[in-house]
N, C-alpha and C positions, 0 to 999 in steps of 0.2 A: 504494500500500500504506500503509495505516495505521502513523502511529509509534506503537511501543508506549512505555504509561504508566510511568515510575516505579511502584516497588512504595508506595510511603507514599501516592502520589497515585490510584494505583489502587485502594484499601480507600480512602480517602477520598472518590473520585467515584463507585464502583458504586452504579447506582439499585436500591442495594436496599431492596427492595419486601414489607413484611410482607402475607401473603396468611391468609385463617381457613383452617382445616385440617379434616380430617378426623380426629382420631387413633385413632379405632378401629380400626384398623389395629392398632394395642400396645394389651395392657394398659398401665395406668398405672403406673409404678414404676419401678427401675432396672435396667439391664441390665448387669450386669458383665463381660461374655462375649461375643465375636461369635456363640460357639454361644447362649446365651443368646436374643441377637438373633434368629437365623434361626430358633430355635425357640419364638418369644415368648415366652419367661419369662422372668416381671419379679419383681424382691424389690421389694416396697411398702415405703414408708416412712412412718415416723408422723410426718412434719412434712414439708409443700412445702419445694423450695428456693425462694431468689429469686432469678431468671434476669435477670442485667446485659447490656447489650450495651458492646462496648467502644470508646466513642467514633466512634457512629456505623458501625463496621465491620461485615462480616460476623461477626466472632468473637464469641462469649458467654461468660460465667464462673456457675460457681453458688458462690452463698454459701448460709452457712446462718443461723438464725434471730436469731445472733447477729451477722451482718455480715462473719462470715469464711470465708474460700475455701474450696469444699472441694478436698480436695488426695487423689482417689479416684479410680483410673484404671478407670473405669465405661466401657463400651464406646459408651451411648447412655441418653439420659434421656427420660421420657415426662411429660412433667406437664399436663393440660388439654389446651389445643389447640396444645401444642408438642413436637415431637420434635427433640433436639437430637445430635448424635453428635460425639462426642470426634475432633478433628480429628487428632490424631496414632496415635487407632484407624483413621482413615480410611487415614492414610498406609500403612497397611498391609497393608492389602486391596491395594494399589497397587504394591505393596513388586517386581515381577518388570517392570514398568515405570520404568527409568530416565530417564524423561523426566516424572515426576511426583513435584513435591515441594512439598510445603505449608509453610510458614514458619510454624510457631507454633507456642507453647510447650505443655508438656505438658498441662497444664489447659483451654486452649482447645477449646470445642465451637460447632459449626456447626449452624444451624439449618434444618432442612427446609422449605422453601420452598410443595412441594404434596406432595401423597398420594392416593390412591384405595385401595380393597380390597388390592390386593396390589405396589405401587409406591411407593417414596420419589423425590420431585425435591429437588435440593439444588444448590448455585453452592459453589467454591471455587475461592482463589487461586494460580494454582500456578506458580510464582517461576522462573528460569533456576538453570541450575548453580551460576554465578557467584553467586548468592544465599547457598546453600549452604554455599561456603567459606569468599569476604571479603566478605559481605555487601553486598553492592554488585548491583545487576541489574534484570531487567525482568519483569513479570507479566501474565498475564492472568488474568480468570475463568474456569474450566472449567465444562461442567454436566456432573451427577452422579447418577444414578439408578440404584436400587438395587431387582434385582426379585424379590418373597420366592417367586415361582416356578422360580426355577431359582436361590435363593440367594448372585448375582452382583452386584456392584458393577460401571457400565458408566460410562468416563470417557469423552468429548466431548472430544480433545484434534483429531482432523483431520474433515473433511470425512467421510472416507470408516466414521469409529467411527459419528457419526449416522445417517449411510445406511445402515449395515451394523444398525445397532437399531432404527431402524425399518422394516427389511426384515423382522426378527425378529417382531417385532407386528405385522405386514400392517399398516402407519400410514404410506405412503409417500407420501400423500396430504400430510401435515405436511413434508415438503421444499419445499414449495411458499416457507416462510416462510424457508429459510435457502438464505445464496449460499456457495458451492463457489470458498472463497480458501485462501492462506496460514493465516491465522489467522482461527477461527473467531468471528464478532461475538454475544457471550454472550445480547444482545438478542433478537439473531433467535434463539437458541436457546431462550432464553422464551418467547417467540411459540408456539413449534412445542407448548412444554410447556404451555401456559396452551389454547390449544385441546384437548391430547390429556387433561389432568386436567378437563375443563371449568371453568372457574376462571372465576367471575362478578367481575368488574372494577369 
């Protein structure tokens, strides 16, 4: 069995991997609202942010045209060919699951990975209890897909969630690429996603 990573060394070592997207999927603009979200409406904005990544991590920040944070609990942002969603909106969708918790501050947003017509793929980090209280613990990447057909957020926490969603999409064909352990290898769960979005490499 695999030792799991520290949490600082794991945002540090994930080969994460910027993929072009699709965003048509969203209008372009901001989503303030999970209902917002699920129902595509987006408020435009008359000026891009500019989208930071945070030292190599999975996490992103927006700033605006003057260098400063914004500090706007938007549920998800669409700019160009990025779809970003506010990682403590995420937490929330997750909220009747106590075994999923995401370590990061209010403003941090996560960036979507792949897409298709009606599908989000996204990776996040999701920490031990022990994380939680004394800050001290272990993490792994989860994967994250989000389907605007039945308006669900589906986490990838054991063996048996991926089996069970791609049972749901008759795509059981894509099991081929992940093994049935303990803890799921976030890799092989890109595997499965990068054939199912067709994602040219």
């Amino acid at each position: 069995m695999k030792t799991p990573l520290p949490l600082y060394l794991i945002i540090l070592l994930l080969p994460f991997i910027g993929f072009s997207q699709n965003s048509t999927i969203l209008p372009q603009g901001v989503y303030k609202t999970y209902d917002d979200f699920i129902n595509k409406k987006a408020t435009k904005l008359n000026k891009p942010f500019i989208i930071k990544n945070k030292f190599g991590s999975a996490i992103y920040i927006l700033k605006d045209s003057l260098q400063s944070k914004v500090k706007d609990n938007y549920f998800a942002v669409v700019q160009n060919d990025s779809i970003l969603i506010r990682v403590n909106a995420l937490q929330e969708r997750f909220k009747n699951n106590k075994k999923v918790f995401f370590a990061s501050k209010d403003f941090d947003y996560n960036l979507a990975l792949f897409n298709n017509d009606s599908k989000i793929y996204l990776e996040q980090g999701n920490v031990s209890k022990s994380w939680k209280y004394i800050r001290v613990g272990y993490g792994y990447f989860k994967g994250i897909i989000f389907d605007f057909d039945t308006s669900n957020f589906n986490i990838f926490m054991k063996y048996k969630d991926i089996q069970s969603y791609l049972t749901s999409i008759n795509r059981l064909d894509l099991l081929e690429y992940i093994t049935e352990k303990k803890v799921l290898d976030i890799t092989e769960i890109r595997k499965s996603m990068i054939k199912y979005f067709g994602v040219k490499l």
